[in-house]
C-alpha positions in Angstrom: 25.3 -60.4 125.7 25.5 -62.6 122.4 27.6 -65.0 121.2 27.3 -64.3 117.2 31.1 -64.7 117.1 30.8 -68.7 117.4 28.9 -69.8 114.3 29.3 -73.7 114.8 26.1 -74.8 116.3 25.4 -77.0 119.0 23.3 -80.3 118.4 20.5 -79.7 119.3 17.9 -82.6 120.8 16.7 -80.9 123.8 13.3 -81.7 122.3 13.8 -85.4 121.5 13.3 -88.1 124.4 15.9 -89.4 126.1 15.3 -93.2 124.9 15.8 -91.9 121.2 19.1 -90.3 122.3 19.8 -93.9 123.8 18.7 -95.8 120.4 21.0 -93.2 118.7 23.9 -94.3 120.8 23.4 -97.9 121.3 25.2 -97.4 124.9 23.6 -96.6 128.0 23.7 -92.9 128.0 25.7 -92.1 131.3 28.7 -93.3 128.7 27.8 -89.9 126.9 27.9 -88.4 130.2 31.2 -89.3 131.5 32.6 -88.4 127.8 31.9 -84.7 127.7 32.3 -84.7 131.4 36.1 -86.3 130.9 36.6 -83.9 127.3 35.5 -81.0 128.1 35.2 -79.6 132.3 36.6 -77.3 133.5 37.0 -75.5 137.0 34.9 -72.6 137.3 38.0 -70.2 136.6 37.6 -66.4 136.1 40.2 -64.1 135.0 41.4 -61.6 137.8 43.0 -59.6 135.8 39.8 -59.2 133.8 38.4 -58.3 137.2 40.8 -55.6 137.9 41.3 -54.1 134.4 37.2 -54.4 134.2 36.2 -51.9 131.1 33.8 -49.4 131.6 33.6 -45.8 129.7 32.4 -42.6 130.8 31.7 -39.8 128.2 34.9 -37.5 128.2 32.8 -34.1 128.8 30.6 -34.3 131.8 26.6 -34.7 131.3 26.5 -31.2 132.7 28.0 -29.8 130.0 27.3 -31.5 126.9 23.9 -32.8 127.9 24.6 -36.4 125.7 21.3 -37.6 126.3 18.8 -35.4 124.8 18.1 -37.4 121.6 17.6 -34.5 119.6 21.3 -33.5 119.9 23.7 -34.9 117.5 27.2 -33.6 119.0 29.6 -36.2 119.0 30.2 -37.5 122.5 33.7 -39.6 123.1 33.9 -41.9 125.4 36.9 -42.7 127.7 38.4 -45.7 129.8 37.3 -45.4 133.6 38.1 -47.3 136.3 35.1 -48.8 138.1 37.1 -49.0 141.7 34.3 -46.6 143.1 31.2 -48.4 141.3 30.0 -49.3 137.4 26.8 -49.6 135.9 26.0 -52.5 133.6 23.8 -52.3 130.9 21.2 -55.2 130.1 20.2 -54.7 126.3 18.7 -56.5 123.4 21.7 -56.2 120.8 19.0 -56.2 117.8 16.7 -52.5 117.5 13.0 -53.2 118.5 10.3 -52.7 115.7 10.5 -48.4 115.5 13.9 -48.1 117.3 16.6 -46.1 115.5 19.5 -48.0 114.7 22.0 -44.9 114.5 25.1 -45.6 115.3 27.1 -42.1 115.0 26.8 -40.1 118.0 29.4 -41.6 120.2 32.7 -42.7 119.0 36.1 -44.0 121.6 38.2 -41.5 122.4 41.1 -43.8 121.6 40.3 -44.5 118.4 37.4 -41.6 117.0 37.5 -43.6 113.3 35.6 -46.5 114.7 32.0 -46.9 114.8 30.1 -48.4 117.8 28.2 -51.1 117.6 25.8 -50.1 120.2 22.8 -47.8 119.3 22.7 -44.0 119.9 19.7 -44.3 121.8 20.6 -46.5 124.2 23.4 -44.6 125.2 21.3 -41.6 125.4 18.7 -42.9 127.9 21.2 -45.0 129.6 24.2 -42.0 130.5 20.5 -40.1 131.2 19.7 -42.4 134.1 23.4 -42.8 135.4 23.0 -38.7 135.9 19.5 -39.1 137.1 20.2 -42.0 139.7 24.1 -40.0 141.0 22.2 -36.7 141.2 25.1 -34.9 142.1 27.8 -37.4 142.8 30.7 -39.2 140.6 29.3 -40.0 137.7 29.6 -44.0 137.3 30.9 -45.3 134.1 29.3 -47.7 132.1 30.0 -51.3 131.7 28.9 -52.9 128.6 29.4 -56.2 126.6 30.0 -54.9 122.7 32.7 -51.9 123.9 33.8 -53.9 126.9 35.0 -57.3 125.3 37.0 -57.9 122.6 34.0 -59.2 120.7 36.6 -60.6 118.1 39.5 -61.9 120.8 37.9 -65.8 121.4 39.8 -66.6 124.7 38.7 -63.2 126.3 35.0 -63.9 125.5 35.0 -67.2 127.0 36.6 -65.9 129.8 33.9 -63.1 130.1 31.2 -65.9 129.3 32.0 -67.8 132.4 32.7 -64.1 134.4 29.2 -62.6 134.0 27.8 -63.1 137.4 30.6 -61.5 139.0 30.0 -58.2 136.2 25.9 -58.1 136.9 25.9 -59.1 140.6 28.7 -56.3 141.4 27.8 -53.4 140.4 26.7 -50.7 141.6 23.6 -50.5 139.4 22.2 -52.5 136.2 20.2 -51.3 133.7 17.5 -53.0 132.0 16.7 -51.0 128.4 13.2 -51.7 127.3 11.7 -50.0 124.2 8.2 -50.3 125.1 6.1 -47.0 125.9 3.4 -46.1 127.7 0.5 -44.5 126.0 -2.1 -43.3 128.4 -2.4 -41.9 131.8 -4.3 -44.8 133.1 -1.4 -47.4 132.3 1.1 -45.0 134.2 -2.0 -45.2 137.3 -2.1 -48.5 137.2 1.5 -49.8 137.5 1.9 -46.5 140.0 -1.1 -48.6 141.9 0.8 -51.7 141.7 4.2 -50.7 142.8 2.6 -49.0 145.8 0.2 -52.1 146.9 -2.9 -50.8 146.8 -4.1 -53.6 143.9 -2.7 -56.7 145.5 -1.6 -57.3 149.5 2.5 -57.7 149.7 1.6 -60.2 152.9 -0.1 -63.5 151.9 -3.5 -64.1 153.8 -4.8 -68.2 154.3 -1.5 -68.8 152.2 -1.6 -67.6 149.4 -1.7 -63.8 147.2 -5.0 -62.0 147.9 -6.2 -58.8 146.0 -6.9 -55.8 148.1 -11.0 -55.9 149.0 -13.4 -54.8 147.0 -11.4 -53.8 144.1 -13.3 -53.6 140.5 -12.7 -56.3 137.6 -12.1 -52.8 135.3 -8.8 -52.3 137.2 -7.4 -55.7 137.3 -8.1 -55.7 133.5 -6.1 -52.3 133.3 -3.3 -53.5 135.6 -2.6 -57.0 133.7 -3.0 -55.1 130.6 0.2 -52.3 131.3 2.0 -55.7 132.6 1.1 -57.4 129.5 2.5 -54.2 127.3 6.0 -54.0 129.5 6.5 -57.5 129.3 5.5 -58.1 125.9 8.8 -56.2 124.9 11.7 -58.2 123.3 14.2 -57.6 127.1 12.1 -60.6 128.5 12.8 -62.8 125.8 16.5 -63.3 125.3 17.9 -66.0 127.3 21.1 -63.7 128.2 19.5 -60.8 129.9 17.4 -63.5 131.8 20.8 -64.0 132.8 21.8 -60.5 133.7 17.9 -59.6 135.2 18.5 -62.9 137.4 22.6 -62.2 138.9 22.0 -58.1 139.4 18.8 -58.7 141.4 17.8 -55.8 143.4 19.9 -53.5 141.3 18.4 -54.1 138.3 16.7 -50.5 137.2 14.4 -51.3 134.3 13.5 -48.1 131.9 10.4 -47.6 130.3 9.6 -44.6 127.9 6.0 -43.1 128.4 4.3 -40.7 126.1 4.8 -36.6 126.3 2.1 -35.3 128.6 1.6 -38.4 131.3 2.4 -37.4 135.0 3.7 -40.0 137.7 1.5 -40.0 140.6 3.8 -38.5 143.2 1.6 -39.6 146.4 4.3 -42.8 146.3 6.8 -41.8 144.1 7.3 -45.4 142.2 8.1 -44.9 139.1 11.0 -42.4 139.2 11.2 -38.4 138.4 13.6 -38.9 134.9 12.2 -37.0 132.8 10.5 -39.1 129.5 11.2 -42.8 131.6 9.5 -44.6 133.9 12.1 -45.8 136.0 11.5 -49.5 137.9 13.2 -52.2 140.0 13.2 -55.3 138.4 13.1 -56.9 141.2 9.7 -54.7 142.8 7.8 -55.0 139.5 8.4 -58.5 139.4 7.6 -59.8 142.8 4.5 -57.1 142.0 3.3 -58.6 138.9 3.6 -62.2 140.3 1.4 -61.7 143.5 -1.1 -60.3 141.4 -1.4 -62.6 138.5 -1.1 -65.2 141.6 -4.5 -63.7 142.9 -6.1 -63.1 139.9 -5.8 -67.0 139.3 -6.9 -67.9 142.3 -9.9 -65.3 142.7 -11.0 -65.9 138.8 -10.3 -69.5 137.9 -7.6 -70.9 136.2 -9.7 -71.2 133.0 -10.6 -68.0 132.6 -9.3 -65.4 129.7 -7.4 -62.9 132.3 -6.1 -65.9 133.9 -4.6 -67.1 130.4 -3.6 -63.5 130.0 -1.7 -63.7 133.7 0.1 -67.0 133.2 1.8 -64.9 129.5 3.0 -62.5 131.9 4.4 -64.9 134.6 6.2 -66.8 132.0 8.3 -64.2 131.4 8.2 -62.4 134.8 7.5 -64.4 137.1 9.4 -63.9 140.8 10.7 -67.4 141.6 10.7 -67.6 145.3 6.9 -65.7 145.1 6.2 -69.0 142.2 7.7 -71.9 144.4 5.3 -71.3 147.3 2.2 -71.1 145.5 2.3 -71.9 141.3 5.1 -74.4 141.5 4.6 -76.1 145.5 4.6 -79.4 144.3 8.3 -78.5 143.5 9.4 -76.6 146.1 11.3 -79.5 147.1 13.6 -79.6 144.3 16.5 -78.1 142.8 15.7 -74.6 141.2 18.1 -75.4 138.7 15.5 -77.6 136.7 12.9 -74.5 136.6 15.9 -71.7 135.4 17.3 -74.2 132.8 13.4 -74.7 131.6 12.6 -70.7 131.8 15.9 -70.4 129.7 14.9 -73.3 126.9 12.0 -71.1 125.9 13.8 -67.6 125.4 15.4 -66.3 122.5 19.3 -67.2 121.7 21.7 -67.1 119.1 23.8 -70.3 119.7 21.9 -73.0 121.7 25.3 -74.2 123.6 25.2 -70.8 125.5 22.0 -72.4 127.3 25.4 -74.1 129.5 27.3 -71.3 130.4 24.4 -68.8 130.7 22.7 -71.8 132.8 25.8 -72.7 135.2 26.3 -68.6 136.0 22.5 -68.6 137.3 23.0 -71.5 139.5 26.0 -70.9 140.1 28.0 -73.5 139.3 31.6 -74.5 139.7 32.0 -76.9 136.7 31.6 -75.6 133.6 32.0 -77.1 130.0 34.5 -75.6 127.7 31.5 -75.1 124.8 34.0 -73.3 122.1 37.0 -76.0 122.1 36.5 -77.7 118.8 34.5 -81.1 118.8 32.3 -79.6 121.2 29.5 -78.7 119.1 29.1 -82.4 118.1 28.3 -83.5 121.3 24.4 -83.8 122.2 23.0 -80.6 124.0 21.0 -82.9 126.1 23.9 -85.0 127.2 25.3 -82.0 127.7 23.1 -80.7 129.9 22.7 -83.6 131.6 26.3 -84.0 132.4 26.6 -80.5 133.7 23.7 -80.8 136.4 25.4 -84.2 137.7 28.9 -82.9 137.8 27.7 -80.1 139.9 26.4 -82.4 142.5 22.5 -82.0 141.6 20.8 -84.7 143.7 18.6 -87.3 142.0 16.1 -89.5 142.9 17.0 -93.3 142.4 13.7 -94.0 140.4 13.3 -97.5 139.5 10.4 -99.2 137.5 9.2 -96.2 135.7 10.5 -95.3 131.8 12.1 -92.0 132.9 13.4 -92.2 129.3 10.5 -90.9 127.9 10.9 -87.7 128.9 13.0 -85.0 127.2 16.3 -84.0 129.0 14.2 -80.8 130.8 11.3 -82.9 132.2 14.1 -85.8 133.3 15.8 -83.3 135.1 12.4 -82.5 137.1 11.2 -85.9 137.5 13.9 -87.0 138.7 15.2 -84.5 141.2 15.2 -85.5 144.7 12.8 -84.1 147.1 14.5 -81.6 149.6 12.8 -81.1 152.9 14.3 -77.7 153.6 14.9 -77.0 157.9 13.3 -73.5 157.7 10.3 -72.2 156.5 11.5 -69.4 154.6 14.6 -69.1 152.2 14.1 -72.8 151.1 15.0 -71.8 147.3 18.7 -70.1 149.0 19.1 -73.5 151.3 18.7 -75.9 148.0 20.7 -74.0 146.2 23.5 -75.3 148.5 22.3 -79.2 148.6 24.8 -80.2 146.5 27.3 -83.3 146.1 30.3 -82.0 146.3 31.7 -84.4 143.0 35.4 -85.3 142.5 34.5 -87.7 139.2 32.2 -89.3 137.0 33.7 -92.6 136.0 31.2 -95.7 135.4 31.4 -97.1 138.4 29.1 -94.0 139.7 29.4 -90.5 140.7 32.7 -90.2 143.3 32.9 -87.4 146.3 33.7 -87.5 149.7 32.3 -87.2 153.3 31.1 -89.0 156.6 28.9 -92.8 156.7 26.6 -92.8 159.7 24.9 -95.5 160.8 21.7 -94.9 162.9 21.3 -96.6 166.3 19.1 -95.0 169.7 16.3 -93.4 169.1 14.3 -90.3 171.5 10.8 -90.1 171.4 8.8 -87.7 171.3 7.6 -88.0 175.1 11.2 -87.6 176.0 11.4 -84.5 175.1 7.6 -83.0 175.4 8.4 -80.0 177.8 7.9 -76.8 176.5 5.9 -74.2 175.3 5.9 -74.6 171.3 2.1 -73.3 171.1 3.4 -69.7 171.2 6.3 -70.0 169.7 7.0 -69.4 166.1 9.2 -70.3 163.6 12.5 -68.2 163.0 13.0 -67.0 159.8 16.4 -67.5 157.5 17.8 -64.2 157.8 17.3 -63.8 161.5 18.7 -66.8 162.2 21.2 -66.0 159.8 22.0 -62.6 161.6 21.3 -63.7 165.2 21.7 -67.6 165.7 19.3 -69.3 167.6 16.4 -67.4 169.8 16.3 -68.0 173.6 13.4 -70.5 173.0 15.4 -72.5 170.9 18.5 -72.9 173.0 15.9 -73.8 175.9 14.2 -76.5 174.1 17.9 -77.9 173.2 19.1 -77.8 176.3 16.4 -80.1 177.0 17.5 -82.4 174.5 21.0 -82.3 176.2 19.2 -83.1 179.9 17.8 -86.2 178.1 21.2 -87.4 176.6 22.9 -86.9 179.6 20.8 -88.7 181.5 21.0 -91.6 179.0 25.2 -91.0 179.4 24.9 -92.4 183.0 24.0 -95.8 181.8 25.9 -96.0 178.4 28.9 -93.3 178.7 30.7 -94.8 175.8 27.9 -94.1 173.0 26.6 -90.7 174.4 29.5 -89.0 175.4 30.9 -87.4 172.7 27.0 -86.4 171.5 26.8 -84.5 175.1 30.0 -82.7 174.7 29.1 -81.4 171.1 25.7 -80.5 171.9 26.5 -78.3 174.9 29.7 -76.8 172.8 27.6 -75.7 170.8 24.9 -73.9 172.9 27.6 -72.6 174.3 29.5 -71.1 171.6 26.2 -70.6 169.3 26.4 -67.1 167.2 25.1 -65.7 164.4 26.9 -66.6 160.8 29.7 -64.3 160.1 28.8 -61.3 157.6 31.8 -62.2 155.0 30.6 -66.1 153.9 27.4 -65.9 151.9 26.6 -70.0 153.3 28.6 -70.2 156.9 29.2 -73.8 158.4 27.7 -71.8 161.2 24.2 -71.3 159.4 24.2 -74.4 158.3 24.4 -75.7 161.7 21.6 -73.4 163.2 19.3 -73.9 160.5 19.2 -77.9 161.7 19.1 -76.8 165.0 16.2 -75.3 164.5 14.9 -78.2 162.3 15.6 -80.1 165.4 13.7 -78.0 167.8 10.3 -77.9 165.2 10.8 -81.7 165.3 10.7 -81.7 168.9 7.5 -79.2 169.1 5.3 -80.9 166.5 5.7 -84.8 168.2 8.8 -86.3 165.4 11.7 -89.1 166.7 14.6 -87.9 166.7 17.7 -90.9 166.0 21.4 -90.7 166.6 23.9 -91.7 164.8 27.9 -92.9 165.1 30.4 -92.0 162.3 31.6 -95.2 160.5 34.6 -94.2 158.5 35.5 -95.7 155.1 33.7 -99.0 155.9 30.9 -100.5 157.4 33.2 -102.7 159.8 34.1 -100.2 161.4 32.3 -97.6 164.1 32.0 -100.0 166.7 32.1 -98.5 169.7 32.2 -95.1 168.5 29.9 -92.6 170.4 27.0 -90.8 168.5 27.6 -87.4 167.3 24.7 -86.6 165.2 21.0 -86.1 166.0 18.7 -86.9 162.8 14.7 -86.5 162.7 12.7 -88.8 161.5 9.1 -90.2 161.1 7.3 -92.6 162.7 7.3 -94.9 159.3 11.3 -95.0 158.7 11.1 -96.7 162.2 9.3 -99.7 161.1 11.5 -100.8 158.7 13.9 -103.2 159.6 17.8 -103.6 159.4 20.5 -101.1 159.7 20.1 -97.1 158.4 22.6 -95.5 157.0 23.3 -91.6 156.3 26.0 -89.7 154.2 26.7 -86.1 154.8 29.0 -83.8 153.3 30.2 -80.5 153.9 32.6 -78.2 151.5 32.2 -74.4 152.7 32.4 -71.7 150.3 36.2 -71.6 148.7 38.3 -69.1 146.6 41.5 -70.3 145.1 44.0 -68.0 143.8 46.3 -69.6 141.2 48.3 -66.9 139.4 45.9 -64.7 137.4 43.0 -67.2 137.7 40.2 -67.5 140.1 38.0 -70.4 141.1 34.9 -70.2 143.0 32.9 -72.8 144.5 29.8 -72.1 146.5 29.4 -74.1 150.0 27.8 -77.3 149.2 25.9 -79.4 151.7 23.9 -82.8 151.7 22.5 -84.9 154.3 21.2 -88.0 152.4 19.7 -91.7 153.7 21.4 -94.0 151.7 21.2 -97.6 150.9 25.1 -99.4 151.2 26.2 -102.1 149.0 27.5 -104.3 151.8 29.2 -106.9 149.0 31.8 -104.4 148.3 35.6 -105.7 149.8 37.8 -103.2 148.4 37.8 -99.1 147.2 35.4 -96.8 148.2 31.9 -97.6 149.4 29.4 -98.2 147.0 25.7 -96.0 147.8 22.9 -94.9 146.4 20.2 -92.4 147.6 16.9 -93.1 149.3 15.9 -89.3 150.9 16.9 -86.0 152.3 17.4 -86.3 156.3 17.2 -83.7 158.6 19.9 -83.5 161.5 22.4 -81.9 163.3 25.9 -83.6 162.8 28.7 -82.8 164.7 31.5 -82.8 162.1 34.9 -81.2 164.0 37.4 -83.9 163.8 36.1 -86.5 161.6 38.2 -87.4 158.1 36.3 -87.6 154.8 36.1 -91.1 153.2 35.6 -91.6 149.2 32.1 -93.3 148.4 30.7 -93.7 145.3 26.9 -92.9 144.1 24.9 -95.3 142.3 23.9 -93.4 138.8 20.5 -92.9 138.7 19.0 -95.9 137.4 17.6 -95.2 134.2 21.1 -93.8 132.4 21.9 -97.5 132.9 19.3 -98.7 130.6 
């Protein structure tokens, strides 16, 4: 997708420090903050009636019969309105021809109005109505969704609206095409990637933690696999910032086609790279995770400093699978907000109006605020700021840094500086889980960054003696979607129940603080299930992924600390019983004076308001926070110190209004 209709352009200093943005001002900058946050948010609305009336064509004569996508046939095709209630495919397609493309645009016309040319390339249409027949075999054919005949390219509201709608178009459908004009030349590429696909170049499992090459494999064949990488990914698809988009939201549906010279054969012994005749046919998805371990191992084996290494870090740049990159490449930020990394990756590709960067950005991390970039005055405002604003309003966490000149840093490398550490409770899925550790933000006013939830303060603590018993040297680890589909494992409910024996003995002597913790802890082993299928984030999950964090913590020799709900002040609490159970370190036990943590829960939501949707994904954060104690009236003043771990009982307790200290440095 473009955006050529807009011409004003964006300001933009996403290369320029944030102290010379400050200078420019002469204000501290979270004053530009607030302002484009106050001038120009908006909810995350998408149309539902551009939902329902989605449109997507199908050629009005059926493949069968007028065989549209030989390329040597010049019969006009039309193309007619379809409904996509049983399924669409979207295509993903560089608007501009690649060096030797055709740019003929005469073969297909709308049936509706035959006098009007098409803006999108004969050829493209060819190959793509060729894989919608290939891929249905004989079923419906699917019509085709796609941006230059499916949006009014000229209506300005409808565009927006389809701006801000793209992940619902790519992560719906049925399948999404990925048109590459690259080709294959000789029968040893088409070997290699076939070698690839099928893992016989690099293991799929890691082995002593990180991507191994298959044994004995000869430095000939590596060169030959990262060289067919290099050529598909050397072709203009991987560059634009909008189909990073669209390759990122259809995920495993995205089908990537690659043309290959007359003459190759596929190996069939795995069958990876399709039967259409004249195409290579890929998942994105497959060839990326693919071409990640390898280039991963290749590193590792050769040495970063070597010239295949060089040659590998090219291709991961541009196709590099993030959850395969955040456990090896990028560990020391595994503990951060993804968002930093996609808004980085998207800075460096190709785009025709730099303010896109915001919706194209918010749609991948799927925001729920979103900037209205096309209102007039808009494109005055800093890009930067801009960006800056958007992460905050959408509840990124940051780190309270104090001391250093963050300022020095352009707006991308503030963002990942400053991003708070997030110690995810499972050891899988932790890009999915941080996705969700959000604030959930109501405004951005001066005073600080204003939302809602629960003020615990910490009190008893259990060591780790207390709760020794058990078997944890044969157990292992659940992973996300197990958990996800089966709630907690036998081992785990045991181990918890033990935790319960221990706080009901405790409830003998002190009934008032640990009664309440008792109940909820044996409610919920009691009613424990797996997450149900229709949420995509669950309270439920939520609540057995700490659980488990709570067991590990338990099994590996951690303090665990409970905690009492406090309200809307610190004066009040007393007397309350516990209800949460937070793990912690020996170290944050030896520092002195009253703890405090903030959580926050706001489940996934869909609000229908006439013709208009809003989305918001479930948002969680469990934060240690320092109080501001000298605050007599409003909300209660905090700022962060870390991610905590715990399971928090929330049923029955009312939200209070706090306010977040802005991160330090924006007051400068």
């Amino acid at each position: 997708m473009s955006s050529s209709a807009f011409s004003r352009a964006q300001s933009d200093d996403t290369s320029a420090s944030l102290r010379s943005l400050r200078h420019q001002t002469g204000v501290p900058l979270l004053h530009s903050v607030i302002d484009i946050y106050k001038s120009y948010s908006r909810s995350n609305e998408k149309s539902i009636q551009f939902w329902e009336e989605l449109r997507c064509f199908s050629p009005q004569e059926s493949i069968a019969e007028r065989r549209v996508y030989d390329h040597g046939t010049s019969d006009q095709v039309l193309l007619k309105l379809h409904s996509p209630e049983n399924g669409y495919v979207a295509l993903s397609y560089p608007w501009e021809p690649s060096n030797g493309e055709s740019d003929k645009k005469e073969k297909y016309r709308l049936a509706s109005n035959m006098e009007e040319r098409l803006k999108v390339r004969d050829t493209v249409l060819d190959r793509t109505f060729h894989f919608i027949r290939y891929k249905q075999a004989n079923g419906v054919m699917l019509p085709l969704w796609v941006d230059q005949l499916s949006i009014g390219q000229e209506d300005k509201a409808q565009k927006e609206l389809a701006m801000q709608s793209m992940d619902l178009v790519y992560k719906k459908c049925t399948y999404a095409v990925g048109y590459l004009w690259t080709q294959l030349q000789t029968q040893t590429e088409m070997n290699r990637l076939s070698d690839l696909l099928s893992g016989r170049i690099v293991e799929r499992k890691l082995a002593e933690g990180h991507p191994v090459l298959v044994k004995k494999i000869k430095h000939k064949v590596l060169r030959e696999v990262l060289d067919v990488l290099t050529r598909i990914t050397d072709d203009v698809w991987w560059t634009r910032a909008w189909i990073f988009q669209e390759d990122y939201l259809a995920g495993r549906n995205m089908w990537l086609l690659i043309r290959h010279a007359s003459g190759l054969k596929k190996p069939l012994a795995h069958n990876k790279l399709g039967s259409l005749r004249g195409e290579v046919v890929v998942n994105s998805y497959e060839l990326k995770t693919y071409a990640t371990l390898f280039c991963l191992a290749c590193c590792y084996t050769m040495g970063q400093s070597s010239k295949l290494a060089e040659q590998c870090m090219e291709v991961l740049k541009k196709a590099g699978k993030y959850n395969v990159l955040y456990k090896h490449q990028y560990a020391k930020e595994a503990q951060r907000s993804m968002s930093v990394r996609i808004f980085k990756d998207l800075d460096r590709r190709g785009i025709s109006h730099r303010s896109d960067l915001l919706p194209i950005g918010a749609n991948v991390c799927g925001y729920d605020v979103r900037f209205a970039t096309k209102e007039v005055g808009f494109e005055r405002k800093s890009l930067s700021m801009s960006i800056l604003a958007l992460s905050i309003a959408n509840g990124e966490l940051f780190a309270n840094l104090r001391g250093a000149d963050e300022l020095r840093h352009n707006v991308f490398n503030f963002l990942k500086e400053n991003s708070l550490r997030i110690c995810a409770p499972l050891p899988d899925g932790e890009l999915t889980l941080i996705k969700h550790c959000r604030l959930s933000v109501d405004d951005l006013s001066p005073a600080g960054i204003h939302t809602k939830g629960v003020l615990w303060r910490l009190g008893d603590i259990v060591s780790p003696q207390a709760t020794s018993e058990g078997t944890h040297a044969t157990t292992k680890r659940p992973y996300q979607r197990d958990l996800f589909r089966y709630g907690l494992d036998d081992y785990q409910r045991d181990r918890l129940a033990n935790l319960l024996e221990v706080l009901k003995k405790r409830r003998r002597y002190s009934k008032r603080r640990y009664q309440s913790i008792t109940n909820d802890l044996q409610t919920y082993l009691e009613s424990n299930r797996s997450s149900p299928k229709h949420d995509d984030w669950p309270p439920q999950h939520s609540m057995n992924a700490m659980a488990s964090a709570i067991v590990d913590a338990m099994d590996t020799g951690k303090y665990l600390q409970l905690a009492r709900p406090l309200g809307g002040s610190l004066n009040s609490g007393r007397g309350v019983s516990y209800r949460a159970i937070l793990i912690r370190d020996r170290d944050d036990l030896q520092i002195a004076g009253s703890k405090y943590v903030f959580t926050s829960w706001n489940r996934t939501n869909k609000r229908l308001d006439g013709k208009m949707e809003s989305r918001r994904i479930a948002k969680y954060v469990s934060l240690e926070v320092g109080v501001h104690k000298d605050v007599r009236d409003g909300p209660g003043r905090l700022d962060i110190k870390k991610w905590v771990n715990g399971l928090c009982f929330f049923e029955g307790e009312k939200k209070f209004p706090f306010i977040f200290d802005w991160p330090h440095s924006l007051f400068q």
